[in-house]
N, C-alpha and C positions, 0 to 999 in steps of 0.2 A: 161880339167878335174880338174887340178890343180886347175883351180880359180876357180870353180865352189865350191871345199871342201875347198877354206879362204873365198867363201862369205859364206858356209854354218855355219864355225865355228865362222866368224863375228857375224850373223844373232843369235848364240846362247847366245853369250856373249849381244848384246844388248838384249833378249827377259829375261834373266835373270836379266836384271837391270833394266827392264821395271817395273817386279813385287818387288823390292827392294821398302822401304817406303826412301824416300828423307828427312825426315825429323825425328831427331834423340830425344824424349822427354821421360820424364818419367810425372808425375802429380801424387802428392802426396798432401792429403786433409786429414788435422790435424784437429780433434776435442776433446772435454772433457766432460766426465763426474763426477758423482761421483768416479767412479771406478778407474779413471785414462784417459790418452789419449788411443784415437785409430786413426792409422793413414791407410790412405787407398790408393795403390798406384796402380796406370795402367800405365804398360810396353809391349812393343810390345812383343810378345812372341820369337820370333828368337833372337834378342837382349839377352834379360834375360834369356833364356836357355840356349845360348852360355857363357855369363860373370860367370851365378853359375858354369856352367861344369867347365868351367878354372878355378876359383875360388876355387873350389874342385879338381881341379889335372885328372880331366879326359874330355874325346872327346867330345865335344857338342851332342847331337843325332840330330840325321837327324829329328823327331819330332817335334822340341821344346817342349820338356817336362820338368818338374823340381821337383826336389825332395827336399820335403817338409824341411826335418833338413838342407840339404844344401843353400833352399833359406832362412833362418832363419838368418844362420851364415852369407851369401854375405851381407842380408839387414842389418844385425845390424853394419858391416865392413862398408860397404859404408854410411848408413847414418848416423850411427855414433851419437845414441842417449844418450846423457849426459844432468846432472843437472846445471843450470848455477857455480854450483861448481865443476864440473869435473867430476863426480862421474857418472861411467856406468849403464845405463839404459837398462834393459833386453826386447828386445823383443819377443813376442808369440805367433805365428802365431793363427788365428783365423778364419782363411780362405785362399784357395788358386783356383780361377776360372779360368776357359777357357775362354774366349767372341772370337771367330772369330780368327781374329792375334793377341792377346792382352791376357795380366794375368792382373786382376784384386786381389790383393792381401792385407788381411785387418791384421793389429798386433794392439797390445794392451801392454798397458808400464802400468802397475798397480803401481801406487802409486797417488797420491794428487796434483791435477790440481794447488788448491790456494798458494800452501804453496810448491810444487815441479816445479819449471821453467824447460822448454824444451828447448835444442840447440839441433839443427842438421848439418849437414854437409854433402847435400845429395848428393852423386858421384858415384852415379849408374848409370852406361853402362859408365863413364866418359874411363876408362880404354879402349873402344869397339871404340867409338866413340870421335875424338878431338872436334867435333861440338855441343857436348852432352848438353843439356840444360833439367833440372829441374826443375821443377813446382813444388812448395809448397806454397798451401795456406792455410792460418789459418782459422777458423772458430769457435773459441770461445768463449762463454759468450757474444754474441750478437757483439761480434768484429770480422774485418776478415782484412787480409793481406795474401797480393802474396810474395812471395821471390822467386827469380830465383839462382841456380847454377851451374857451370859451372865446366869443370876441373880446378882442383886446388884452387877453393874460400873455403875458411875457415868457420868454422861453425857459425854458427848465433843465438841467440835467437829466438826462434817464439813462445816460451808459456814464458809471464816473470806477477807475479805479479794475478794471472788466466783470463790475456785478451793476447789475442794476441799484439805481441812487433812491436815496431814500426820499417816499413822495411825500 
């Protein structure tokens, strides 16, 4: 009976990790208009409702849900939008979707594409996951480039000049 309840509680622990995603990413897709950039990012949703809950001081929910001013505050923390002069860039959410396991989530940094350069320094779930890898890719003014980050890389230029910067 013994071994029968350690293969039972074996058996739970792999069916649990069966459903876990093995691969840790976020994809973030930077554009500009006149108004400003808008960046648009898809995170596994388990992931990202766990890091805002911590991030906010409270339990992940059993859910993954996310409340809208706390993912504001994690994303603008972790990605960390500045002008190539240092200068804090305010994001605003403009959307926040369910798709399946995934949040698809859009912000908007209002100011001046040609004349206002974009750095980021994207380390969302980096805190969750050591493996965490970043997808950013630019797409504008008819230019586009990939940047990847990782934990702990430093931020980058991706809007310099209103084309995207060389990665």
């Amino acid at each position: 009976m013994k071994r029968l309840a350690a293969v039972l509680v074996m058996s739970v622990g792999v069916a649990t990790t069966a459903h876990a995603h093995a691969i840790h990413t976020t994809h973030t897709t930077v554009t500009a208009d006149a108004k400003g950039y808008m960046l648009t990012v898809r995170a596994f949703a388990d992931d990202l409702s766990a890091s805002v809950a911590r991030f906010s001081g409270r339990t992940p929910p059993a859910d993954s849900s996310v409340r809208v001013p706390e993912l504001v505050a994690y994303a603008t923390a972790r990605l960390g939008p500045t002008s190539a002069a240092g200068v804090r860039l305010a994001l605003q959410s403009c959307g926040v979707k369910r798709v399946q396991d995934a949040y698809v989530l859009c912000f908007r940094i209002a100011t001046t594409p040609r004349t206002v350069p974009l750095r980021l320094g994207n380390q969302m779930l980096a805190e969750l996951h050591a493996d965490q890898v970043n997808i950013v890719q630019c797409d504008v003014a008819g230019s586009r480039r990939t940047n990847l980050f990782t934990r702990g890389r430093a931020a980058k230029d991706i809007v310099e000049r209103g084309v995207c910067a060389a990665s």
